[in-house]
DSSP file (Angstrom, degrees, kcal/mol; ACC not computed):
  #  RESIDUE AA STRUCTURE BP1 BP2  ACC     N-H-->O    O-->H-N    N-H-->O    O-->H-N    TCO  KAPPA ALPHA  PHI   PSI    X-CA   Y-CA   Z-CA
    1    1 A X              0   0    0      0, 0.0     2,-0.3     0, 0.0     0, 0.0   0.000 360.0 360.0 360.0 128.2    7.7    3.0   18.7
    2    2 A X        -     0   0    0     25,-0.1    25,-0.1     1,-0.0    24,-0.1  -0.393 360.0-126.1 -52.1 105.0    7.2    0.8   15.6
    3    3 A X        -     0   0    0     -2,-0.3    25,-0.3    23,-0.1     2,-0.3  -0.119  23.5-148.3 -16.8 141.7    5.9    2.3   12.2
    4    4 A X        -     0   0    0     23,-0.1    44,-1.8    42,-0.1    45,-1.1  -0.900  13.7-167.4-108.5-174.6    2.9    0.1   11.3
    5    5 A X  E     -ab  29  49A   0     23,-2.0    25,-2.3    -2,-0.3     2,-0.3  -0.949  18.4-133.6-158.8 119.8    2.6   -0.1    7.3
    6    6 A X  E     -ab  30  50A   0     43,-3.4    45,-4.4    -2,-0.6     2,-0.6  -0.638  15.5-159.1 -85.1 137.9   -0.6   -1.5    6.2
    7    7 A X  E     +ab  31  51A   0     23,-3.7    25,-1.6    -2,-0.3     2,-0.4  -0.988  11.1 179.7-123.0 111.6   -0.3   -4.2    3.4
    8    8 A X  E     +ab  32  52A   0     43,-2.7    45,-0.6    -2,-0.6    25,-0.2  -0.949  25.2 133.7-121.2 169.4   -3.4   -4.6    1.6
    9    9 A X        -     0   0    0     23,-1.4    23,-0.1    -2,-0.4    25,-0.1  -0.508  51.0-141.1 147.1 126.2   -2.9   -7.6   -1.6
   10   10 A X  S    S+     0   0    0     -2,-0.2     2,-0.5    23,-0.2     3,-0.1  -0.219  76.7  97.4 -79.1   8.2   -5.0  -10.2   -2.2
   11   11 A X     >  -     0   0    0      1,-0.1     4,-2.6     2,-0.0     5,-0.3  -0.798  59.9-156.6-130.8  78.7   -2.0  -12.6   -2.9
   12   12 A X  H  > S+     0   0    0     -2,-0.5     4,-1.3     1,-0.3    -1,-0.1   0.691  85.2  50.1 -62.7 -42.2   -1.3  -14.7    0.3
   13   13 A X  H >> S+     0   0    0      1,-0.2     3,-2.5     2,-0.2     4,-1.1   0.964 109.1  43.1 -28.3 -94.1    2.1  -15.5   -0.5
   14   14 A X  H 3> S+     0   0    0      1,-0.3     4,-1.1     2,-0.2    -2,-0.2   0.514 109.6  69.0 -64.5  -6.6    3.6  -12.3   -1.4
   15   15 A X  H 3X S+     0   0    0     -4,-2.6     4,-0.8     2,-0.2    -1,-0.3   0.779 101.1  43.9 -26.3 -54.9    1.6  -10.9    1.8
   16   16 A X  H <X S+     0   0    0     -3,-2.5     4,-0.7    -4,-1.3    -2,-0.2   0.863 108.2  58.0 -90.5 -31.2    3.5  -12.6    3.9
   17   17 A X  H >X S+     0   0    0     -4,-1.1     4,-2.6     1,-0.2     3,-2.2   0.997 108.0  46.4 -52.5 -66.9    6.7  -11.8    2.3
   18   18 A X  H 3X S+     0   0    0     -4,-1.1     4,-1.1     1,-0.3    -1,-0.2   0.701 113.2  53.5 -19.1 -40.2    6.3   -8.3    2.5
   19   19 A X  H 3X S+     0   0    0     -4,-0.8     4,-1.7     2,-0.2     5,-0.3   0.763 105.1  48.0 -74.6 -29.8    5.3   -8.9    6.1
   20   20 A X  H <X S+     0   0    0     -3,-2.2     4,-3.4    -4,-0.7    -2,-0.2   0.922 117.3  49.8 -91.4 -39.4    8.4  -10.9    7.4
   21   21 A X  H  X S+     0   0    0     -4,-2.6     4,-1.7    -5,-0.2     6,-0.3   0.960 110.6  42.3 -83.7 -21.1   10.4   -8.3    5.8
   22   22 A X  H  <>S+     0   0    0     -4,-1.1     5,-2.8    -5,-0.5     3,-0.4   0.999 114.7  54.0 -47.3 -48.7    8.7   -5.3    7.2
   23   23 A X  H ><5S+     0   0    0     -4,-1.7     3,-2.7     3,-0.2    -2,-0.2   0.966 109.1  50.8 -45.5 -72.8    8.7   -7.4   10.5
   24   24 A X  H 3<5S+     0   0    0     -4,-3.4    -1,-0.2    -5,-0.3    -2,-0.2   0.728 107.6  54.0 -36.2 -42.8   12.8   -7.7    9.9
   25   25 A X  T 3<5S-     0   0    0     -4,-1.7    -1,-0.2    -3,-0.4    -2,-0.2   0.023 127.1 -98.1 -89.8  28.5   13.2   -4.2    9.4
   26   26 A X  T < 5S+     0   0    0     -3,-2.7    -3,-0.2     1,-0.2    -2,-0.1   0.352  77.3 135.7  76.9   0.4   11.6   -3.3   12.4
   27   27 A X      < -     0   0    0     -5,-2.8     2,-0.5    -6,-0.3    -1,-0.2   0.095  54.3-128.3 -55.4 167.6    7.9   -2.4   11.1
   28   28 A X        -     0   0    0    -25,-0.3   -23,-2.0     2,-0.0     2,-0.2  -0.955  34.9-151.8-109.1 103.2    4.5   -3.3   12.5
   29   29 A X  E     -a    5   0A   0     -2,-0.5     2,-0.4   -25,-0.2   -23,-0.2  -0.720  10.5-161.5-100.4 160.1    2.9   -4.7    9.4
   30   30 A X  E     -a    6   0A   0    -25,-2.3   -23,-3.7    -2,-0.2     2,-0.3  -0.996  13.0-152.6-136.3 119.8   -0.7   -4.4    9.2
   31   31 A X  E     +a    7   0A   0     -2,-0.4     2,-0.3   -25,-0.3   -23,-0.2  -0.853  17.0 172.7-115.8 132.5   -2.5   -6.9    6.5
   32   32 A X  E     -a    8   0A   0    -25,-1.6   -23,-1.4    -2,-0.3     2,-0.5  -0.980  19.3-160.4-133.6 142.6   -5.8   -6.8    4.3
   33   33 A X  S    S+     0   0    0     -2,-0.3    24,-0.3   -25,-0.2     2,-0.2  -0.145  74.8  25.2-107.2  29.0   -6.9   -9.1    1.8
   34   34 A X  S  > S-     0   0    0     -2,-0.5     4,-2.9     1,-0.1     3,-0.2  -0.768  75.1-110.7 171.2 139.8   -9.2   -6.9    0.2
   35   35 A X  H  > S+     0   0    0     22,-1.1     4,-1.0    24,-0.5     5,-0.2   0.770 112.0  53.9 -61.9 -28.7  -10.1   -3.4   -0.4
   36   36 A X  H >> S+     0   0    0      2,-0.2     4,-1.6     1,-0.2     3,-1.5   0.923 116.4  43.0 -61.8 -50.1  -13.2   -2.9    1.5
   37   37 A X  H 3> S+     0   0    0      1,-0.3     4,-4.1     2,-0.3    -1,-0.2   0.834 114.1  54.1 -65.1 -36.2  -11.0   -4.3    4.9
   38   38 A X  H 3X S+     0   0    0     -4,-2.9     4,-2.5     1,-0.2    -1,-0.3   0.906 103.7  50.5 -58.9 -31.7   -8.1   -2.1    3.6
   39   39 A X  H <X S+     0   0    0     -3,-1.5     4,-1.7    -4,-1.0    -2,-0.3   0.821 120.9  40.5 -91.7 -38.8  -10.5    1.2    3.5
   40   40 A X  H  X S+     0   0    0     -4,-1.6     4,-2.5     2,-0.2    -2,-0.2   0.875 108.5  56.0-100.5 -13.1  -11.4    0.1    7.3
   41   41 A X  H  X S+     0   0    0     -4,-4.1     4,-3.3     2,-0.2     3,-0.5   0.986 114.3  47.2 -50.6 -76.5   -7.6   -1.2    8.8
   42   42 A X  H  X S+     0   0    0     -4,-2.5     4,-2.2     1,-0.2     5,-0.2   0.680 111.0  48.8 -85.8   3.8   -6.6    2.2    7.8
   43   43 A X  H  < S+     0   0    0     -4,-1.7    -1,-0.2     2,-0.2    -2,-0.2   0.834 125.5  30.0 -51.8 -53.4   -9.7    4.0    9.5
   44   44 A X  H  < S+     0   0    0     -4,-2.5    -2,-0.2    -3,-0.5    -3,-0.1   0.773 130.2  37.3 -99.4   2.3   -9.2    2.2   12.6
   45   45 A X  H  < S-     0   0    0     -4,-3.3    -3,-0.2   -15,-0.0    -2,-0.2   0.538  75.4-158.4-107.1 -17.4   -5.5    1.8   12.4
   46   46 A X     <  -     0   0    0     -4,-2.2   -42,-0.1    -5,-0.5    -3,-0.1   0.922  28.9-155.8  28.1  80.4   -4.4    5.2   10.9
   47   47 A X        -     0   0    0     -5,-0.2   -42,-0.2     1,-0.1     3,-0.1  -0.063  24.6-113.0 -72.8-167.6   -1.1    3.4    9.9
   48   48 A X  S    S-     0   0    0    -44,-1.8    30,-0.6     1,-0.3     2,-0.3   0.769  98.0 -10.2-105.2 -37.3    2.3    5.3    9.2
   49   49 A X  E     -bc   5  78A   0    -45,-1.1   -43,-3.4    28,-0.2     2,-0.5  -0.999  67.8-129.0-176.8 149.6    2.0    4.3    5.5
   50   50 A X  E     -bc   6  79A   0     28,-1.9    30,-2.7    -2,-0.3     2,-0.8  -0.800   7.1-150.2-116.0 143.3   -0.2    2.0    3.2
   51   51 A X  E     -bc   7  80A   0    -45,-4.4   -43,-2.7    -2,-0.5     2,-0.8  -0.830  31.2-159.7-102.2 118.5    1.2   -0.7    0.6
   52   52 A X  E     -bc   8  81A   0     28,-3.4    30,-1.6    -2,-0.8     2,-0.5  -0.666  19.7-166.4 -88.5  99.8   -1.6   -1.0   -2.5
   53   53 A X        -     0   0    0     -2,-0.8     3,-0.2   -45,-0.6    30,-0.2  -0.603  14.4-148.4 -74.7 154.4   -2.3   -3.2   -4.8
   54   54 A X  S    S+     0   0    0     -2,-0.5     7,-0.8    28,-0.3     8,-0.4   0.555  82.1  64.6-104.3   4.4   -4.5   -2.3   -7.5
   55   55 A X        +     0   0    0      5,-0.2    -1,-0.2     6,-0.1     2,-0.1  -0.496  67.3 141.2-132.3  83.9   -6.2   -5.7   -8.2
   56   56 A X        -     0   0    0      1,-0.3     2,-0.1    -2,-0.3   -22,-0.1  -0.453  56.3 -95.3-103.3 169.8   -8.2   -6.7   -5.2
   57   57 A X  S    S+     0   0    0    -24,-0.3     2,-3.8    -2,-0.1   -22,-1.1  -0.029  96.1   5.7 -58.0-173.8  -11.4   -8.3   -4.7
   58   58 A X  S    S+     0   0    0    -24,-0.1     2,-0.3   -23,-0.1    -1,-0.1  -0.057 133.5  21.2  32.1 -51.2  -14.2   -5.9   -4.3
   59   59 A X  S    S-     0   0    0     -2,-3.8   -24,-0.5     4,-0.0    -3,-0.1  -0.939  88.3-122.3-148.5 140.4  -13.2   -3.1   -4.8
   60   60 A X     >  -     0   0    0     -2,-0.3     4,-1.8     1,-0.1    -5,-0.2  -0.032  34.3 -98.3 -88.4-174.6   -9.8   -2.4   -6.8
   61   61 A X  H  > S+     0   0    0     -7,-0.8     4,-1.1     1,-0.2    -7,-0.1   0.516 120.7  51.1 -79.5  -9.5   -6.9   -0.6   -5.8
   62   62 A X  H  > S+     0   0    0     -8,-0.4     4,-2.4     2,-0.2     5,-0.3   0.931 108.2  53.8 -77.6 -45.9   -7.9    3.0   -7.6
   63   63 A X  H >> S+     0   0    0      1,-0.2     4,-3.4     2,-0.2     3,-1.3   0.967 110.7  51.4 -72.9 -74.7  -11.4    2.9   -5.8
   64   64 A X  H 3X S+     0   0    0     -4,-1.8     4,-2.5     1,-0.3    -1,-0.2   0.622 113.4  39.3   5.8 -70.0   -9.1    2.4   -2.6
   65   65 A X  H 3X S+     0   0    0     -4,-1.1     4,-4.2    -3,-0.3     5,-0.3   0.828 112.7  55.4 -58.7 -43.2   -6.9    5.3   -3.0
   66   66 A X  H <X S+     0   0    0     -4,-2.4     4,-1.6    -3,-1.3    -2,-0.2   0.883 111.6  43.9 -66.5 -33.9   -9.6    7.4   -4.3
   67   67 A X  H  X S+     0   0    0     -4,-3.4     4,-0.7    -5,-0.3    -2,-0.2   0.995 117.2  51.3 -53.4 -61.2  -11.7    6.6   -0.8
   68   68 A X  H >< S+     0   0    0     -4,-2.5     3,-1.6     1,-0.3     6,-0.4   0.888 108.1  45.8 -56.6 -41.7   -8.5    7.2    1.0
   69   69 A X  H 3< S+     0   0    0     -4,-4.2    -1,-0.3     1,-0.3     6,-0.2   0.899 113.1  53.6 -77.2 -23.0   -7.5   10.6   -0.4
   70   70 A X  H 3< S+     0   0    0     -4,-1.6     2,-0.3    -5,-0.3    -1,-0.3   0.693  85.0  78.8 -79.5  -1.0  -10.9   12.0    0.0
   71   71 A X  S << S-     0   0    0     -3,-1.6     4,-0.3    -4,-0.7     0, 0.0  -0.733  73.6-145.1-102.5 159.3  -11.6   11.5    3.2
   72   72 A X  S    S+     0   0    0     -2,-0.3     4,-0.2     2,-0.2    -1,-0.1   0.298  99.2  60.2 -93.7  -9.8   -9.7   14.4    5.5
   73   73 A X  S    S+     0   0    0      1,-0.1    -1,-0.1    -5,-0.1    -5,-0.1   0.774 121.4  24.2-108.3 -17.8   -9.1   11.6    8.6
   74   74 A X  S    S+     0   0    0     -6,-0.4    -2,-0.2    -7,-0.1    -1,-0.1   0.485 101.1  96.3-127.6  18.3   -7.0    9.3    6.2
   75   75 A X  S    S+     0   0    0     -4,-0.3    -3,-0.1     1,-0.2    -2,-0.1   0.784  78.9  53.2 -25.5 -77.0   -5.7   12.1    3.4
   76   76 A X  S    S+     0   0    0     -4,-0.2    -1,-0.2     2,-0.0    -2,-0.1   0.723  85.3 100.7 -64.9 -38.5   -2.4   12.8    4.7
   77   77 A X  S    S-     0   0    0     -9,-0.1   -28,-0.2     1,-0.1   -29,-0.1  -0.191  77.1-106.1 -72.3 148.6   -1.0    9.2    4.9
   78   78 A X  E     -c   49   0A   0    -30,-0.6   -28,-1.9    42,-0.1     2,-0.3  -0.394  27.9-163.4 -66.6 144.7    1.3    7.8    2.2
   79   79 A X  E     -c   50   0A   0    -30,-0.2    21,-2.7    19,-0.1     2,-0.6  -0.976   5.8-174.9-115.2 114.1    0.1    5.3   -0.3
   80   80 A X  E     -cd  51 101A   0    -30,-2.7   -28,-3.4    -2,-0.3     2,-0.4  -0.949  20.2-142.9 -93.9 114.5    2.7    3.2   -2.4
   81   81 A X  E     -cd  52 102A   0     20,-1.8    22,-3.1    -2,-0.6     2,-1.0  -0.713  15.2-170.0 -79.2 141.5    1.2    1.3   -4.8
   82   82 A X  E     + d   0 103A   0    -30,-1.6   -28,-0.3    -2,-0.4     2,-0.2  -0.876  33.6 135.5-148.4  78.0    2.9   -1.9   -5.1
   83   83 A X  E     - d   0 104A   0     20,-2.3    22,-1.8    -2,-1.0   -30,-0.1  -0.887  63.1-129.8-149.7-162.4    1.4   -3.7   -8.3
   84   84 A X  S    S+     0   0    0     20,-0.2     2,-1.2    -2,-0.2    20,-0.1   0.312  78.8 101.7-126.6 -16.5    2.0   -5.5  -11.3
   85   85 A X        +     0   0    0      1,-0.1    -2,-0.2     5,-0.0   -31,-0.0  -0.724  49.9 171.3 -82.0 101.5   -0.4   -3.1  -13.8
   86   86 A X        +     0   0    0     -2,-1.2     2,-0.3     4,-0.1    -1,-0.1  -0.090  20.8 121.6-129.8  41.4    2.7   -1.4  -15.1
   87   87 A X  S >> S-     0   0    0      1,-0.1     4,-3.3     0, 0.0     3,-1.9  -0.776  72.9-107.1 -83.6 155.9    1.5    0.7  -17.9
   88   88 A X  H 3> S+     0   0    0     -2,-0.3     4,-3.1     1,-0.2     5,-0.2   0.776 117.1  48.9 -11.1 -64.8    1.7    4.5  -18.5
   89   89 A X  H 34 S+     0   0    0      1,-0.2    -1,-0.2     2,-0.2     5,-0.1   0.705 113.2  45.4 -80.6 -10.9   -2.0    5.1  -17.8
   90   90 A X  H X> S+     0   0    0     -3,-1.9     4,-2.9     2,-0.1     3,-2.8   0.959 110.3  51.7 -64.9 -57.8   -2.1    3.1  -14.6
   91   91 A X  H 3X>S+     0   0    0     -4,-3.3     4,-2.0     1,-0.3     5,-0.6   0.980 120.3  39.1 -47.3 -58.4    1.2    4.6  -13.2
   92   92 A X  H 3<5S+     0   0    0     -4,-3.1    -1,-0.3    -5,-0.3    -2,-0.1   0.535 112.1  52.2 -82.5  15.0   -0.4    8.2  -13.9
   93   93 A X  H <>5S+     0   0    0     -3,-2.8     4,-3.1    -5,-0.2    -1,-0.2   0.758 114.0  43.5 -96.7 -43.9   -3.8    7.5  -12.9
   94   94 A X  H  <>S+     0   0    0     -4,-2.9     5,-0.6     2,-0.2    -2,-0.2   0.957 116.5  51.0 -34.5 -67.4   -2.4    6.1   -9.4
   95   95 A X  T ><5S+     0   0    0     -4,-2.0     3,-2.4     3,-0.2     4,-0.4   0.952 113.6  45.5 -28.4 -64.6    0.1    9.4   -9.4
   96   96 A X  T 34<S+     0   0    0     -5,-0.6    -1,-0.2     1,-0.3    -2,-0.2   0.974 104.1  54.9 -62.4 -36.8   -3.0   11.7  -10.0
   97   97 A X  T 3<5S-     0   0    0     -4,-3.1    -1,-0.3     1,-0.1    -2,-0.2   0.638 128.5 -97.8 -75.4  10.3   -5.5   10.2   -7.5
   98   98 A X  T < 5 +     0   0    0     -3,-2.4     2,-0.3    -5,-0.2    -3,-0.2   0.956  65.4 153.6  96.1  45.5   -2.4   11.0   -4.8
   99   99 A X      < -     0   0    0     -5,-0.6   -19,-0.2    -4,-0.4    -1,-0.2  -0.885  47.1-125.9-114.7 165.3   -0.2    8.0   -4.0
  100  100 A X  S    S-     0   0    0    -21,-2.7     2,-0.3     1,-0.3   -20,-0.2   0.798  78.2 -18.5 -77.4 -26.3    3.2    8.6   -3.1
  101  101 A X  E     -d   80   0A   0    -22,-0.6   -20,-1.8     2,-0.1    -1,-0.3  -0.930  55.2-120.8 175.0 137.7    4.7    6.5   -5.5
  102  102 A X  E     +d   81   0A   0     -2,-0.3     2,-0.5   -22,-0.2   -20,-0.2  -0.923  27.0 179.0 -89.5 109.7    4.3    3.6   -8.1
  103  103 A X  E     -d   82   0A   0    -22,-3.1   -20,-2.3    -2,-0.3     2,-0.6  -0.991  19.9-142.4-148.1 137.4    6.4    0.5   -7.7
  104  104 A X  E >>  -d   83   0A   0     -2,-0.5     4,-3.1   -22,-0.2     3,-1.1  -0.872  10.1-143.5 -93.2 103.6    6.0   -2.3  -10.0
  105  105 A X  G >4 S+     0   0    0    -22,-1.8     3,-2.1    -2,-0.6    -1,-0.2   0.858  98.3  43.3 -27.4 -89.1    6.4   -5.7   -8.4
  106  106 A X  G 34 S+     0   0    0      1,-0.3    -1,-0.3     3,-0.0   -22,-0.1   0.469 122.2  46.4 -39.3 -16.7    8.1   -7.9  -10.8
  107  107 A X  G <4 S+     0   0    0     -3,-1.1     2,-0.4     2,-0.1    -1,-0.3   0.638  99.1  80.8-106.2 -43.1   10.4   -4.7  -11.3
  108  108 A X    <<  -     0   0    0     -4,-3.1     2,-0.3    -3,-2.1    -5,-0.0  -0.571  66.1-149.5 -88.5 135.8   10.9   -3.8   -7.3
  109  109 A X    >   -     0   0    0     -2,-0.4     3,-1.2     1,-0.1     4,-0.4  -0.628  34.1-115.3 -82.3 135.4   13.7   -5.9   -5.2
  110  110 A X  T >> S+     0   0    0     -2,-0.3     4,-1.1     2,-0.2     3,-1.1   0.866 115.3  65.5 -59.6 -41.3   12.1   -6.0   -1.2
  111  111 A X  H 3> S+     0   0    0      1,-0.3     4,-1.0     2,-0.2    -1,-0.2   0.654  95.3  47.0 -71.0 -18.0   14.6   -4.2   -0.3
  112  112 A X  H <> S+     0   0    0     -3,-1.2     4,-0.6     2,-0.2    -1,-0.3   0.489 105.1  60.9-101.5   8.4   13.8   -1.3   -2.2
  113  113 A X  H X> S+     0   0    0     -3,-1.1     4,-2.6    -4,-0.4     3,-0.9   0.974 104.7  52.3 -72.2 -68.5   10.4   -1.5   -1.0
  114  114 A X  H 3X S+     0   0    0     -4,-1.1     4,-2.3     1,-0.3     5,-0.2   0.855 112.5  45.0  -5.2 -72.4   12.0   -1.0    2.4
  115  115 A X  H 3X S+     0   0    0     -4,-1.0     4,-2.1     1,-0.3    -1,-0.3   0.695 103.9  57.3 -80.0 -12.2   13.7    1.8    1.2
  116  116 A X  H <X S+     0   0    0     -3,-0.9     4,-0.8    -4,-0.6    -1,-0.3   0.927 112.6  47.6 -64.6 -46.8   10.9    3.6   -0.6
  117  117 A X  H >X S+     0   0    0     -4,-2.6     3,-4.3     1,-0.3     4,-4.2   0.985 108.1  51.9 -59.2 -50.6    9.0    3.5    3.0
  118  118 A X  H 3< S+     0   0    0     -4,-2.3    -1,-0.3     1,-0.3    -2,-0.2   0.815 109.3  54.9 -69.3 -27.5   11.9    4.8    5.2
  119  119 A X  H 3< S+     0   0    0     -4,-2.1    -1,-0.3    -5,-0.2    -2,-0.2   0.591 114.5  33.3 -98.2  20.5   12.1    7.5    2.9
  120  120 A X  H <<        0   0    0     -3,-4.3    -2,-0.2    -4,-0.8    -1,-0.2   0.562 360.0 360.0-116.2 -10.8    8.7    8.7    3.0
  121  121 A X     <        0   0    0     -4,-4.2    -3,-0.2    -5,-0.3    -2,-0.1   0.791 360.0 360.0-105.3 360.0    8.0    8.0    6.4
């Protein structure tokens, strides 16, 4: 059975890249364009793993994490954050509120995106 791996990004483009390669590597991808829709995909989708960005509409990509990791029904699941806010105190504010890992767009190759997932999931 196919992982799914929730994509939430606000950035239609690189949405859909992320998607065709998830897709490629045999994933389910699962897309939201905003945080509030992200906080309710993975409530009613309980995905295998979620990809963040931290500068959505409505509600940003901390408030997100922070929902996620407090609730006990979506806790456990990995969160990568996958954004372009690449200072210190983002990367360790992300870290602290419990995401798996930090990954800097402009900095990450898809392929190591890929490889980030398969080795946490």
């Amino acid at each position: 059975m196919k992982k799914n791996i929730l994509i939430i990004e606000d950035d239609d483009f690189f949405r859909e890249l992320i998607s065709k390669k998830l897709s490629a590597n045999g994933f389910e991808p699962l897309e939201a364009v905003n945080g509030l829709r992200g906080i309710e995909k993975v409530r009613q989708q309980k995905p295998d793993l979620v990809l963040l960005d931290l500068l959505l509409p409505n509600i940003d990509g901390f408030e997100v994490l922070s929902t996620l990791k407090s609730d006990p029904n979506t806790s456990s699941i990995p969160v990568v954050i996958l954004s372009n806010l690449d200072t210190r105190e983002d990367i360790e504010r992300g870290l602290k509120l419990g995401a798996s890992d930090f990954l800097i767009k402009s900095q990450t190759a898809s392929d190591e995106i890929i490889s980030k997932i398969k080795s946490l999931i």
